[in-house]
NUPAGU-573641 format. One record per residue (C-alpha): residue number from 1; x negated, y, z negated. Coordinates in nm, 2 decimals. Each point is the difference from the previous one (the first is absolute). Layout:
% NUPAGU-573641
pos,px,py,pz
NUM,X,Y,Z
...
END
This chain:
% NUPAGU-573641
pos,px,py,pz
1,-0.43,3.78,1.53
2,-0.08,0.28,-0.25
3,0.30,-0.13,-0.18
4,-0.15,-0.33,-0.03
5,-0.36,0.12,-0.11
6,0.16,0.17,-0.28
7,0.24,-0.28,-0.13
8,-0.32,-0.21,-0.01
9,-0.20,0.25,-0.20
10,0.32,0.01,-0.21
11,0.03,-0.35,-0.06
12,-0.36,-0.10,-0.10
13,-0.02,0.39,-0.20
14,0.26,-0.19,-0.20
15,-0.13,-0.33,-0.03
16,-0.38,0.08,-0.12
17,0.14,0.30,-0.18
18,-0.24,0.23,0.20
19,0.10,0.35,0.12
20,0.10,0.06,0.35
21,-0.33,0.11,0.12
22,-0.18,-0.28,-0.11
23,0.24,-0.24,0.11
24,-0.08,0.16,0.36
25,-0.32,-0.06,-0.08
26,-0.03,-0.36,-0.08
27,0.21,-0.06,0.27
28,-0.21,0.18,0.28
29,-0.36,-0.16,-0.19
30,0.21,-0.37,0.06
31,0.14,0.03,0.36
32,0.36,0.08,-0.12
33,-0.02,-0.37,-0.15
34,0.25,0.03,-0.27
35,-0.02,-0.39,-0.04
36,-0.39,0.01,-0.05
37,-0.01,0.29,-0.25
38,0.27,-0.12,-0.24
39,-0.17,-0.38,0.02
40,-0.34,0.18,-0.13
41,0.20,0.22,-0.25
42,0.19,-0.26,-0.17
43,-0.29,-0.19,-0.03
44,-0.17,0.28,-0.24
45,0.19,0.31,0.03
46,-0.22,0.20,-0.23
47,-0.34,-0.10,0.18
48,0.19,0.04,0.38
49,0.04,0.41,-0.11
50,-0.33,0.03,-0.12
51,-0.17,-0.21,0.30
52,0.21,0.26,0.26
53,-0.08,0.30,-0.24
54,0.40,0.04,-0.11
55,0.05,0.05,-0.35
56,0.12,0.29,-0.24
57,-0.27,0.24,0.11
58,0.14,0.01,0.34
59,0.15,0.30,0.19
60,0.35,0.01,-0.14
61,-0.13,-0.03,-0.31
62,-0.24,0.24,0.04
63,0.32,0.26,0.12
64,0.21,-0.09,-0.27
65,-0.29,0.07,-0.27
66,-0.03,0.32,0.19
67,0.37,0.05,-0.02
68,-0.01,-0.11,-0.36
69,-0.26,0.26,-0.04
70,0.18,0.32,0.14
71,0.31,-0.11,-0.21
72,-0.24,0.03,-0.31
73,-0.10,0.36,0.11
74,0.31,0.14,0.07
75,0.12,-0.12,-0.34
76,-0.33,0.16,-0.15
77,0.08,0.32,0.16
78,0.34,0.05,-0.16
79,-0.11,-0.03,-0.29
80,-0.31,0.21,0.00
81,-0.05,0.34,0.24
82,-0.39,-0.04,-0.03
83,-0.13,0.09,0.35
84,-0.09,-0.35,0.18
85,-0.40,-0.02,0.14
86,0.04,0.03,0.37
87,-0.25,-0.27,0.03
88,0.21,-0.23,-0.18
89,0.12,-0.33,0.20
90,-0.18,0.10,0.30
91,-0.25,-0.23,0.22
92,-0.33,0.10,0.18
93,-0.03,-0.21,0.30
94,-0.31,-0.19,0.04
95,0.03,0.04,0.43
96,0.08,0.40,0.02
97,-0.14,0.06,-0.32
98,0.32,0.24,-0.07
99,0.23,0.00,-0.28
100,0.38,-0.10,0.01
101,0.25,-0.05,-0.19
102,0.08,-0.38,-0.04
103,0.34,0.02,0.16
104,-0.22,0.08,0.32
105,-0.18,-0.34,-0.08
106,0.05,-0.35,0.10
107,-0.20,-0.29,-0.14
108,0.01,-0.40,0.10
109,0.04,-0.24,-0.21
110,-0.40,-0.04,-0.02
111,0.03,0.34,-0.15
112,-0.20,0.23,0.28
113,0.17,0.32,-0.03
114,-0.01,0.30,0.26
115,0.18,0.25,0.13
116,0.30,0.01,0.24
117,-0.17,0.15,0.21
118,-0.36,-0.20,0.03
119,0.24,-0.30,0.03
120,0.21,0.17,0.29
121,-0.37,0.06,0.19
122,-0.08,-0.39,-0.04
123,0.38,-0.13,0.09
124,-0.08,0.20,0.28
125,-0.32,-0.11,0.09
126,0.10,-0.33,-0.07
127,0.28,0.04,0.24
128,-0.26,0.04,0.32
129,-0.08,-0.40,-0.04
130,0.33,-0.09,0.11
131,0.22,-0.27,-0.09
132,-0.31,-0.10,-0.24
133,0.15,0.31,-0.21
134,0.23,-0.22,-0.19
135,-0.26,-0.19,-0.20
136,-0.20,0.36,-0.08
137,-0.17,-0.05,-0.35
138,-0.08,0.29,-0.31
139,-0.21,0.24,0.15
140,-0.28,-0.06,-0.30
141,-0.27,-0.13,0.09
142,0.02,-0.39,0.05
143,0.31,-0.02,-0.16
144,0.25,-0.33,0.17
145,0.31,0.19,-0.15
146,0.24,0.00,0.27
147,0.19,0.32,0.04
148,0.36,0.01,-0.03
149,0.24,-0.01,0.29
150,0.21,0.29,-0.18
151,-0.30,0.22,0.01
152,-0.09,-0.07,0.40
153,0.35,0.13,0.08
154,0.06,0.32,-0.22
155,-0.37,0.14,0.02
156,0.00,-0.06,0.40
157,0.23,0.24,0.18
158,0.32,-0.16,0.17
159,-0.06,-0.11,0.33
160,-0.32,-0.14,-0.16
161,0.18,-0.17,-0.29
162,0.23,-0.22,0.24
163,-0.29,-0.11,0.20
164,-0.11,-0.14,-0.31
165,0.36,-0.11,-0.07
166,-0.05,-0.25,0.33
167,-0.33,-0.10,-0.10
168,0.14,-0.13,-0.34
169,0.34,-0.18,0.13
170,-0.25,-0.10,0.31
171,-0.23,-0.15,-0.31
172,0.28,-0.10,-0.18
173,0.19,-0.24,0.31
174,-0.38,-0.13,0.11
175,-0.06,-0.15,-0.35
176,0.34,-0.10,-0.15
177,0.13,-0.29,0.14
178,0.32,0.01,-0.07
179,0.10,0.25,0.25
180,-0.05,0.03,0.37
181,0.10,0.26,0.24
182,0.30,-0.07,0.21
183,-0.08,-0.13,0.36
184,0.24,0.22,0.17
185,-0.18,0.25,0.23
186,0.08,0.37,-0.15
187,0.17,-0.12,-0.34
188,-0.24,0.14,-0.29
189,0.16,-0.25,-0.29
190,-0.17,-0.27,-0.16
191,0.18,-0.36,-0.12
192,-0.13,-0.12,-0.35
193,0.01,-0.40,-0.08
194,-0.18,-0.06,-0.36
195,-0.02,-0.35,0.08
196,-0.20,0.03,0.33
197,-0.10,-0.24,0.29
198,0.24,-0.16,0.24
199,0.33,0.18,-0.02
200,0.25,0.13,0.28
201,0.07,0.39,-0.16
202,0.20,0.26,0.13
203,-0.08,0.42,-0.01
204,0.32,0.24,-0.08
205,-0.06,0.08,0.37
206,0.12,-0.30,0.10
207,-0.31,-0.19,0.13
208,-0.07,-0.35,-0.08
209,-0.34,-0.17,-0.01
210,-0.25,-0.25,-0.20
211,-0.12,0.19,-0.32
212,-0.36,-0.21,0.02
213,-0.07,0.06,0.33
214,0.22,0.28,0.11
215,0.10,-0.18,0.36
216,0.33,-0.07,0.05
217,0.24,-0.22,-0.22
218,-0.16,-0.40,0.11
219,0.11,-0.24,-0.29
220,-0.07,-0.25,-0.01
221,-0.34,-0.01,0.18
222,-0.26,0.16,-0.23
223,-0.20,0.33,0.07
224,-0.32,-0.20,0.12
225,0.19,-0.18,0.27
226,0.17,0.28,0.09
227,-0.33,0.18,0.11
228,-0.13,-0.26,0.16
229,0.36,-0.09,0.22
230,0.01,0.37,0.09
231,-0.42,-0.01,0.11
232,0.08,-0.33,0.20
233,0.31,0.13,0.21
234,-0.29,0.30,0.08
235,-0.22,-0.25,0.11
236,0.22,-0.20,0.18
237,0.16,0.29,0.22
238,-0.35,0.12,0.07
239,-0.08,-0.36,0.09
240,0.28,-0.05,0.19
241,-0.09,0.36,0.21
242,-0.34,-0.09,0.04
243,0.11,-0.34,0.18
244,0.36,0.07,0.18
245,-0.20,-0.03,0.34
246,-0.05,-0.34,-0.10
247,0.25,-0.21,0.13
248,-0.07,-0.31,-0.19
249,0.17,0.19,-0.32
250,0.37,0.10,0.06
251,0.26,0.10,-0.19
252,0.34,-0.23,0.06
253,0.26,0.25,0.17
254,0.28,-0.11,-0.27
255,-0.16,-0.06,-0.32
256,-0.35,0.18,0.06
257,-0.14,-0.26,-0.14
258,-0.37,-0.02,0.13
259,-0.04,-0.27,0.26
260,-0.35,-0.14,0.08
261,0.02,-0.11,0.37
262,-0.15,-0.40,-0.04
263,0.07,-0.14,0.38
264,0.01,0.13,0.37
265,0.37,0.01,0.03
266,0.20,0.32,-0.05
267,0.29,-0.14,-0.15
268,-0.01,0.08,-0.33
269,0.21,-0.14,-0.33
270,-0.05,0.22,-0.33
271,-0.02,-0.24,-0.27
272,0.15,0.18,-0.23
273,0.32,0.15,0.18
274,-0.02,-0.26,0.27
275,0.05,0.25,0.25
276,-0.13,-0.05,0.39
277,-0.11,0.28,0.23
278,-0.26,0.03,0.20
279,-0.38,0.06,-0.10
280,-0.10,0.26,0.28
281,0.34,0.22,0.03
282,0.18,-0.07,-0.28
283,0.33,-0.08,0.19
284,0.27,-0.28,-0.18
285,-0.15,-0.34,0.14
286,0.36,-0.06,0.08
287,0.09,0.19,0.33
288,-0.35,0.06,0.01
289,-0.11,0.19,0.37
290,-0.31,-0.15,0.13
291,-0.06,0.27,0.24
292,-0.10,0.21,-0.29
293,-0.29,-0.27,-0.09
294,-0.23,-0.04,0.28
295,-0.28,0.11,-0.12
296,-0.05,-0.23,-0.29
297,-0.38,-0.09,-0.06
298,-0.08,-0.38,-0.07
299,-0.35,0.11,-0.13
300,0.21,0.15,-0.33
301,0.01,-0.38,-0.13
302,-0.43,-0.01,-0.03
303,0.05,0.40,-0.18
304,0.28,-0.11,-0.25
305,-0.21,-0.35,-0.13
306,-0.33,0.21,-0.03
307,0.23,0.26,-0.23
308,0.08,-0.32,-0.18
309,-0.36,-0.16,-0.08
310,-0.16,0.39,-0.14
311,0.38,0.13,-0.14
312,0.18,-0.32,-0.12
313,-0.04,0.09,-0.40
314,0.11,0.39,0.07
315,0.32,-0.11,0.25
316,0.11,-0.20,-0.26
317,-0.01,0.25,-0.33
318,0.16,0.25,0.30
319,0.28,-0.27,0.06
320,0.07,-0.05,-0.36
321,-0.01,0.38,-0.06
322,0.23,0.02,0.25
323,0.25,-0.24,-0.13
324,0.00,0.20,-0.33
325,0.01,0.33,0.13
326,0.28,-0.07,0.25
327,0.25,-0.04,-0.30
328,-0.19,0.25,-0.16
329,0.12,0.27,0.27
330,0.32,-0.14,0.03
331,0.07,0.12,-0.36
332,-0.17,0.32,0.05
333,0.24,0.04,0.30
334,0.27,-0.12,-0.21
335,-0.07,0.30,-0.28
336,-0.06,0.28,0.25
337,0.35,-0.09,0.17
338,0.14,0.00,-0.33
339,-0.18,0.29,-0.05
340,0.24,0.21,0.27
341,0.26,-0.17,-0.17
342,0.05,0.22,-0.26
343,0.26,0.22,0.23
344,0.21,-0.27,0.09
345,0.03,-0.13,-0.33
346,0.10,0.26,-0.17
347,0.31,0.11,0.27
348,0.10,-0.38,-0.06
349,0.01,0.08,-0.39
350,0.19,0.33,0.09
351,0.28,-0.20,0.24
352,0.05,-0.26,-0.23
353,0.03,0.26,-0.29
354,0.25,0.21,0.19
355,0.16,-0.34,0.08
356,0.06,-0.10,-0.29
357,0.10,0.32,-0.17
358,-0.25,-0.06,-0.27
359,-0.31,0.17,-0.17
360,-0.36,-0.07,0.15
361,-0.09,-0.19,-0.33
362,0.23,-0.31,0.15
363,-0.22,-0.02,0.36
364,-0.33,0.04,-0.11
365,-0.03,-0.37,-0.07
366,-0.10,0.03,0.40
367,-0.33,0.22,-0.11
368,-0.11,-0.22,-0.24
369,-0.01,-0.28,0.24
370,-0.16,0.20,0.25
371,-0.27,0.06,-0.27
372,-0.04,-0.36,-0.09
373,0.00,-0.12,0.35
374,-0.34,0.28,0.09
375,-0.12,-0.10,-0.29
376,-0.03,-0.36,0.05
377,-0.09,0.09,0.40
378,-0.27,0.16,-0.15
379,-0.12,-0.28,-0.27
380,0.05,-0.29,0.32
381,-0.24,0.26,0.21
382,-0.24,-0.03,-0.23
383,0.02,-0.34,-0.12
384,-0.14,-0.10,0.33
385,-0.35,0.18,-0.04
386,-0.01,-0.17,-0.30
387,0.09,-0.36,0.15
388,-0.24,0.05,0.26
389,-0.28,0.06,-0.26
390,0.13,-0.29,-0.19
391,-0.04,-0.27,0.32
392,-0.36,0.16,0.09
393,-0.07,-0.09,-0.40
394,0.15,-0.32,0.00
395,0.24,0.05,-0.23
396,0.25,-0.24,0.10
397,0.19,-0.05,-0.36
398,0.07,0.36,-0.03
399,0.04,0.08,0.38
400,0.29,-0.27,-0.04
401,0.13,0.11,-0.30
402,0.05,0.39,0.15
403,0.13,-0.12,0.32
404,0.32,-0.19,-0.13
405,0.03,0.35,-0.20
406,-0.02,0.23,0.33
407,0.24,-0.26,0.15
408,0.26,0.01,-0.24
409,-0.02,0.40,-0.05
410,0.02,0.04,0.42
411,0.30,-0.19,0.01
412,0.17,0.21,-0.26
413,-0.15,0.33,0.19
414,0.15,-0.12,0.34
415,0.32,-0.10,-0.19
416,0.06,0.37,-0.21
417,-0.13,0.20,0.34
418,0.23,-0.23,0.17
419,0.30,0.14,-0.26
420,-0.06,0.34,-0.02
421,0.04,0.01,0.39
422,0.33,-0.13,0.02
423,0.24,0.25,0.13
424,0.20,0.20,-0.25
425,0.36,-0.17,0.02
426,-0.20,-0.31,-0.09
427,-0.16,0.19,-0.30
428,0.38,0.12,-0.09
429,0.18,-0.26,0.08
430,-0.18,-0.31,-0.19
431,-0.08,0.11,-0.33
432,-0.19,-0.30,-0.02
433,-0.25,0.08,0.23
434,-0.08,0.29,-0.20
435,-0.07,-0.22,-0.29
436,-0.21,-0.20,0.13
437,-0.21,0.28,0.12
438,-0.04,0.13,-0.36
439,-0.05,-0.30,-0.10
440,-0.23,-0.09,0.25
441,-0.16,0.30,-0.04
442,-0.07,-0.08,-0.37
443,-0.15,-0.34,0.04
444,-0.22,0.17,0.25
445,-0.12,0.24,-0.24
446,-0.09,-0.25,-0.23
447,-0.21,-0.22,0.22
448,-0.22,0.29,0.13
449,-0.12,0.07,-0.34
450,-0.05,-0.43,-0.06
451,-0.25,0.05,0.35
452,-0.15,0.24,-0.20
453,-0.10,-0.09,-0.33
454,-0.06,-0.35,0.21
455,-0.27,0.23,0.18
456,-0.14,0.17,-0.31
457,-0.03,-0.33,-0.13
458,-0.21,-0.19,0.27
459,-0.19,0.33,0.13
END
């Protein structure tokens, strides 16, 4: 992240034609905004210095006048042996009241001098506040100047100095938003995207997630509806723990698709899988034992309509939550499957290699579908959160227009998943069949990134 910092400070060092040092310091003064500072400097460069107190009077210039002046004196003193006053170029402090030579000086840019030393003692003291160290000012008395990040870590001792290294890439990530840290428990590297919000990113380590909210990858459902999915399937599993004594509320033993018990009789049909079993022991209505139901209670019937007059509104959202979360999970399912298919993949890429008797370039059209097929698992995953959303909204135009999208892009995922899993004499014997699932593969690729900017566009 250090990197970073510095190729920022280089950049906009460059830019405003500022030394180093004060490009860390306009930098730190703006929140690392490197958009916001060069929109007020090219607006009126000259009065954007003076307003943040940069101009030619500021430390670097101050050190290469000094410079300037010891090249003077040496050139003096060849030519002349005349004994040189030993209080020449020297500095009383105004803190210690002692006298120093100015090479044992260091002076801001508002031009408070003092020694190394009485600048070591307040670093130090400054230190004690903590994190808060960072935005330590010139020790004169109320002076704003803020102290120079250089000076906090080569006047503190080490271990000291890369506490306040953290504090400043802590400072640094908190406030520029173009970077965030990378999701992965234990991985200390950060992802940078300049253009910010929405955005699937990956870190070097591997891990993939959403650069605005730093969940998991979710296109096309935005950040917002993310949240609130993930708080609603908390809600709904404590709901449905706080009421699984209820047997008005099941769950249907194929689909589990929740079932609200509406008459006396124990048969039940799921409307959605139009499966039949039995309400009190779950059995398959067909070869159904009756032994096993003999203590069925009539009185359940009175229970399940009062449920019905105080809960009707809440069953209902829970049913179409439900719906939406069964296909949901089946993707999620899906993705971790795939997941553990990793193994088995690559030994098919390896046999059909060796097969062949040709170099793994020519089989890994196989990985690049498998790629495209999580990929789009993933995108159909989360394209039902956002259906949902869009149905409890209203928003029947759109809802349409995503759904004939999802339907044509799972058709083409159960087609190339389909493919890939033929066996391997199929794959060498019908080059065809490889074709089509590069080509497949392709046209995939393609109509993942149309559901996209389709997303970005009606977010």
């Amino acid at each position: 992240m250090s990197q970073q910092q510095q190729a920022l400070v280089s950049e906009l060092s460059g830019v405003c034609a500022v030394s180093v040092s004060q490009a860390t310091k306009l930098l730190r003064s703006f929140n690392w905004d490197k958009e916001q500072i060069l929109k007020a400097y090219t607006a009126d460069p000259e009065q954007f210095l003076k307003d943040n107190d940069i101009g030619a009077h500021g430390p670097d210039a101050e050190q290469e006048a000094d410079e300037e002046e010891a090249e003077e004196e040496k050139k003096h003193q060849s030519k002349s042996v005349k004994p040189k006053p030993q209080n020449e170029n020297r500095f009383d402090c105004p803190f210690c009241m002692e006298s120093y030579p100015m090479s044992e000086t260091l002076a801001l840019a508002c031009q408070h001098r003092y020694c190394k030393s009485c600048w070591k003692s307040w670093v130090l003291a400054e230190f004690d506040k903590g994190s808060e160290c960072i935005f330590s000012t010139c020790m004169a008395f109320k002076c704003g100047e803020l102290l120079l990040s250089e000076w906090l870590l080569t006047l503190l001792p080490y271990s000291k100095a890369q506490k306040v290294q953290q504090w400043l890439t802590a400072n640094f990530m908190a406030n520029n938003h173009a970077f965030r840290w990378c999701t992965r428990p234990g991985c200390d590297k950060a992802v940078q995207y300049d253009n910010r919000g929405m955005q699937t990113v990956q870190c070097e380590c591997g891990q993939s997630f959403c650069f605005a909210c730093s969940q998991e990858p979710h296109e096309p459902a935005p950040c917002q509806l993310v949240a609130e999915w993930l708080k609603k399937d908390n809600s709904i599993a404590a709901w449905l723990e706080a009421n699984k004594g209820k047997k008005e509320i099941k769950n249907c033993t194929k689909c589990h698709e929740m079932i609200e018990k509406n008459q006396g009789c124990k048969h039940m049909t799921c409307r959605n899988c139009k499966h039949e079993f039995c309400w009190l022991c779950f059995q398959n209505w067909r070869g159904h034992n009756e032994s096993l139901c003999n203590n069925y209670d009539q009185k359940e019937e009175e229970q399940a309509a009062k449920l019905r007059s105080t809960a009707n509104a809440e069953i209902g959202d829970l049913r179409r939550y439900q719906f939406y979360y069964a296909r949901f999970e089946n993707h999620q399912k899906s993705l971790r499957f795939a997941d553990r298919s990793w193994a088995d993949l690559n030994e098919r890429m390896r046999c059909l290699q060796l097969a062949e008797g040709t170099s793994s370039v020519h089989v890994t059209f196989l990985k690049h579908a498998f790629e495209v097929v999580l990929e789009c698992r993933r995108l159909l995953q989360w394209s039902y959160c956002w259906l949902y959303y869009m149905e409890k909204a209203g928003q029947t135009t759109l809802k349409a227009q995503l759904k004939l999208h999802m339907d044509t892009l799972e058709g083409f995922t159960e087609d190339l998943t389909s493919m890939t899993e033929q066996p391997l004499a199929s794959l060498i014997s019908k080059p065809r069949l490889r074709q089509n699932i590069v080509n497949l593969t392709k046209v995939m690729h393609n109509y993942r990134s149309n559901i996209i900017d389709f997303a970005k566009a009606n977010h």
